[in-house]
N, C-alpha and C positions, 0 to 999 in steps of 0.2 A: 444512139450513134453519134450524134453532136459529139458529148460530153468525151467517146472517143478519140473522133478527130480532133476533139480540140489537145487530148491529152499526147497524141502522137505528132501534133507537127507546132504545138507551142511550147513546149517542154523535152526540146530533143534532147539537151543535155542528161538532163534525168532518166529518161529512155536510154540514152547511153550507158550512163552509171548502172541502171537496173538489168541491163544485158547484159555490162563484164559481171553482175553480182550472180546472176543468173549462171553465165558459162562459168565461172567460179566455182561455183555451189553443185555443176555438173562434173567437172572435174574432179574435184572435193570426193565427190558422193563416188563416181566410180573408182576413184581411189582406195578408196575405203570400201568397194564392193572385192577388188581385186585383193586385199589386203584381208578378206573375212570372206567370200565367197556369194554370191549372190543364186538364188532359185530364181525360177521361169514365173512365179510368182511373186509381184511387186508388194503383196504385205506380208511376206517371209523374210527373214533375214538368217542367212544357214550359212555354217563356219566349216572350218574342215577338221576332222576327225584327228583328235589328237592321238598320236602313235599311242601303243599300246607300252603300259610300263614294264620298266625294266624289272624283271625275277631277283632277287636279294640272293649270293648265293646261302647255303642250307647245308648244317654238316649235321645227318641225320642218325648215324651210330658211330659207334668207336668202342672198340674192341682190343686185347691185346695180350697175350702169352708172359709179358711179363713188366717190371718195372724201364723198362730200355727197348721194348718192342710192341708199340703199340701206333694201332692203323684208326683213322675216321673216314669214314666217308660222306659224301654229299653231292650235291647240286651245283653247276653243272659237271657231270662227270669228274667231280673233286675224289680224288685219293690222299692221305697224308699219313706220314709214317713219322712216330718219333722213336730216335734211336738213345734217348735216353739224358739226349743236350738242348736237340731242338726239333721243330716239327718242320718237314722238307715235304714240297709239292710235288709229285710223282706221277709222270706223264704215261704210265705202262698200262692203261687200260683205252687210251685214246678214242675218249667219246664224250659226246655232250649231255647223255642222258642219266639222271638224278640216279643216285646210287645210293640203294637207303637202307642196306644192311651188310653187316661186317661180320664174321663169327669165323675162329679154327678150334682145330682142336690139339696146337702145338704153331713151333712158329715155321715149319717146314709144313702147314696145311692148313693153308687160310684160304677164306670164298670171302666173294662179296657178288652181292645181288643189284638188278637195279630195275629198270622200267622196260618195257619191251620183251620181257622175259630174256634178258641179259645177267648171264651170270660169267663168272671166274674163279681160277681155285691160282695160290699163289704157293709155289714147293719150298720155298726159301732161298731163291734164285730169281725164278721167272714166273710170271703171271701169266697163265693161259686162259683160255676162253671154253667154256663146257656149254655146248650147244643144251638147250632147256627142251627145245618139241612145244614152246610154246611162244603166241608174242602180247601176252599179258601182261602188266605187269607185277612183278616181284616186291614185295615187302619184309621178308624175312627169310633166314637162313640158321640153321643151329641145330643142336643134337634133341633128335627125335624120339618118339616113344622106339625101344628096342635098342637104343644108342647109336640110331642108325642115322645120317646127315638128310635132312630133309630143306627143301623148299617151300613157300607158299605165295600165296598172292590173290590177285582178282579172281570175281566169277569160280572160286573155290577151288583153282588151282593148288594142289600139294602133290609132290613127286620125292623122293629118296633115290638116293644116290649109291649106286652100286659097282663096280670095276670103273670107277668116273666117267659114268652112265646114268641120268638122270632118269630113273624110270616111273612110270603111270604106276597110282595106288587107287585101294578100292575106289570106286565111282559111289556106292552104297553106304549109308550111314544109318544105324537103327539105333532107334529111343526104345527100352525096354521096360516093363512095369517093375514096381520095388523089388520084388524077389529075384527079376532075371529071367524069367519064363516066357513072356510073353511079348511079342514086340506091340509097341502102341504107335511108334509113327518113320517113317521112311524119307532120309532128304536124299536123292540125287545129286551130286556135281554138277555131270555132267548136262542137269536143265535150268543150272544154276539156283538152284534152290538155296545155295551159299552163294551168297553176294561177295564175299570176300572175306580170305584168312590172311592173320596179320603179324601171327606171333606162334616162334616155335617154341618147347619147352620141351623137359625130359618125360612127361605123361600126356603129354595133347597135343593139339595141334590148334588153334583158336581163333576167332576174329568176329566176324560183322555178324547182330541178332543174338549176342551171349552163348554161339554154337563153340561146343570145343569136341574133335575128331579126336578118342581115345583109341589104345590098341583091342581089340576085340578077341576074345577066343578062337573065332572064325576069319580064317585068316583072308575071306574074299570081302570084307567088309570092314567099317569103325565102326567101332560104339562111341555113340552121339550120346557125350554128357554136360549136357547145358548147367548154366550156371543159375541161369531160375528168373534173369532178364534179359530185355532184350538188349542192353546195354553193346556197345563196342568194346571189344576186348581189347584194347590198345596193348599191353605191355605184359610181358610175363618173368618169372623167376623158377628156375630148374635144380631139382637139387635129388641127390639118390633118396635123403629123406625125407621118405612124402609128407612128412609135416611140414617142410621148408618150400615148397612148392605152391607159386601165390597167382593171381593172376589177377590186373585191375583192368577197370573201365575207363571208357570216355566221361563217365560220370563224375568217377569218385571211387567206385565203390573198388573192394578189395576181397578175395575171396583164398580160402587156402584148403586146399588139399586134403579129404579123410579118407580111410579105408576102415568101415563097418560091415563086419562079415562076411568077408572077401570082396565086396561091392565099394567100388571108387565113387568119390560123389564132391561137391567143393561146396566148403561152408561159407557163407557172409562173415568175417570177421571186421573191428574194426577199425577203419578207414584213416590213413594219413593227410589226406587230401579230399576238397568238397568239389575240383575241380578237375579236367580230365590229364590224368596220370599217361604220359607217355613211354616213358621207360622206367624200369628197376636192376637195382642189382645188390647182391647181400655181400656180406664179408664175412659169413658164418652166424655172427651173432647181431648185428643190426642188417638192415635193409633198407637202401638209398630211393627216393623217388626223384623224379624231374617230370613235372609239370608241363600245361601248355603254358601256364601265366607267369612260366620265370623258374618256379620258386624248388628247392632243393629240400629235403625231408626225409628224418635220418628218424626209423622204427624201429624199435628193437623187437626179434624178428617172434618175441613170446607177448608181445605187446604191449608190455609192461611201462615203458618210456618212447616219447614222442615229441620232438622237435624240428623245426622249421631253424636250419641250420644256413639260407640263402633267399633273398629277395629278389629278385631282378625283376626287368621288366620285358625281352623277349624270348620269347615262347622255346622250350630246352626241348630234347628229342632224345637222347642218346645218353646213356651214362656205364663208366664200367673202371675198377680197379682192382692193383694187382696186392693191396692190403686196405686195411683201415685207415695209414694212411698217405694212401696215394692213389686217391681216384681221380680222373676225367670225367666230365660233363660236357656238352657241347648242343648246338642246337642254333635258332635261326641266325643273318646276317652276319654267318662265318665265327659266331659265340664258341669257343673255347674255356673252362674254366676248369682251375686243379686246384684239390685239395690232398693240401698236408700232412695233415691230421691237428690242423690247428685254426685251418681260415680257409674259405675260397679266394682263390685270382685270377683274373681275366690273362690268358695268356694269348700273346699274338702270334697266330699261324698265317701261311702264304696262302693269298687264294686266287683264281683265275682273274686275269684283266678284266677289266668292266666289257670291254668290247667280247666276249665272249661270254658275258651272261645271255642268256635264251628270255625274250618277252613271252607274256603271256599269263596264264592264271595260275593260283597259287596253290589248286586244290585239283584232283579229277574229282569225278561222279561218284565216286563213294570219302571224297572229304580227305584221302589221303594228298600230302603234301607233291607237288609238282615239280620237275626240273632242280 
């Protein structure tokens, strides 16, 4: 106690100084509490949650009737039409949500798909809206087994398109033994036994677990003809001859189309890519890939020659042209690229203000792209 009072009534000065350093250092400290946040707990130090980042917008296919008419779509509710000069941003679908497949079958009948189970058919005038009966979302759009316009999407969504009438197809899928006789195994739809289809083509219907929906004799049902992994189907190529007819993985792998003894079946052939293939398209005699790591890959469609004809570094989605040489490429952070037939280049397209990109994650629950 001494050694107290002596310190509190001989040393006021210092007592002084030590209480402005004191109220100081209180100040200080809630300054810096208010500035970073403080918990009800004196040995936490807790910050406030930084907003959520901003979505990059995403032009996820592109498609097009000819060398002067050609559509991309993407993220957010991104439309783009080039009429042959330049690429124009196109406000006729008015929405915010990722739009991530493009396909007609002329330029007076064009669809584009998107999330929500949102779709549109475009006459060569006006873009209307074809209610789906579903609010899944959409992945792909294109001419189906029978040459008929099909849908696909989440949870094993597929529907075909009838007086532009999206109507419900078999629910039932059978796995049959070699000969065709005998069925060995039953997926459902509708209990999701398809997690998701992703890609349409002129013999299948395909997507998540190596499943691809073929047309079956029986017309209340598909014949379910797997591809032999359980790979993700990402990307497919349609063509009347079924040797031209491919379909690749999330892996890599690449498979093409046989018929032995009336019986449809897809071989392993081999692979452009060691990494996952998102889109394809042929020009007859080679066949283009686009990567998630960039890179563009030009097959010749008997397998004979193999080249890595583009480097980049993000991730492509969408490719399609109206000869050998004048394709479109496109894919993340609003990515654009045309070839000539001599070189790729980055071409610049218009895309939504920043204030109108959508936060949040880049993927749903089954890995497909977001917004």
């Amino acid at each position: 106690m001494r050694e107290r009072v002596l310190a509190s009534t001989g040393h006021r000065c210092g007592h002084s100084r030590r209480l402005f350093t004191l109220l100081a250092a209180l100040l200080l400290g809630g300054l810096l509490c208010l500035l970073a946040g403080c918990s009800d707990d004196p040995g936490v130090v807790t910050y406030e949650t930084p907003p959520p980042p901003i979505s990059s917008p995403w032009l996820f296919d592109v498609w097009g009737s000819g060398p002067s008419d050609v559509w991309a779509v993407g993220r957010p509710g991104v439309l783009l039409h080039w009429d042959g000069n330049a690429w124009a941003l196109r406000e006729d679908l008015d929405t915010a949500e990722a739009l991530t497949a493009v396909w007609g079958s002329g330029p007076s009948d064009v669809f584009v798909v998107g999330h929500k189970g949102l779709a549109w058919r475009y006459n060569g005038s006006v873009w209307s809206g074809l209610g789906t009966g579903t609010s899944e979302n959409l992945y792909d759009v294109g001419k189906g087994p029978g040459g008929a316009t099909y849908i696909c999407g989440a949870r094993g969504v597929v529907k075909r398109l009838e007086n532009l009438t999206w109507i419900e197809t078999p629910d039932t899928a059978m796995l049959y033994n070699s000969d065709g006789t005998t069925s060995v195994d039953t997926l459902l739809r509708s209990q999701w036994d398809i997690a998701s289809l992703t890609c349409v083509t002129d013999y299948g219907i395909s997507g998540s677990g190596g499943v691809v929906l073929m047309a079956d004799t029986r017309p209340t049902r598909w014949l379910l003809g797997p591809i032999g992994t359980p790979d993700w189907i990402n990307a497919g190529q349609g063509s009347a001859t079924i040797a031209d007819n491919f379909l690749a993985t999330d892996t890599g792998k690449l498979f093409r189309l046989q018929l032995i003894f009336d019986r449809f079946s897809w071989l392993e052939v081999s692979s452009p890519a060691s990494e996952a293939v998102e889109a394809m398209w042929s020009d007859g005699l080679d066949s283009w890939f686009v990567t998630r790591t960039g890179k563009i890959i030009r097959r010749a469609n008997d397998g004979s020659t193999l080249a890595t004809v583009h480097l980049g570094i993000l991730p492509l989605s969408g490719i399609w042209g109206s000869s050998a040489s004048d394709i479109w490429a496109c894919g993340y952070d609003g990515t654009m690229l045309h070839w000539d037939g001599a070189a790729w280049s980055p071409i610049s397209v218009p895309l939504p203000e920043s204030g109108k990109l959508l936060s949040g994650p880049e993927a749903d629950e089954y890995g497909r792209p977001l917004r």
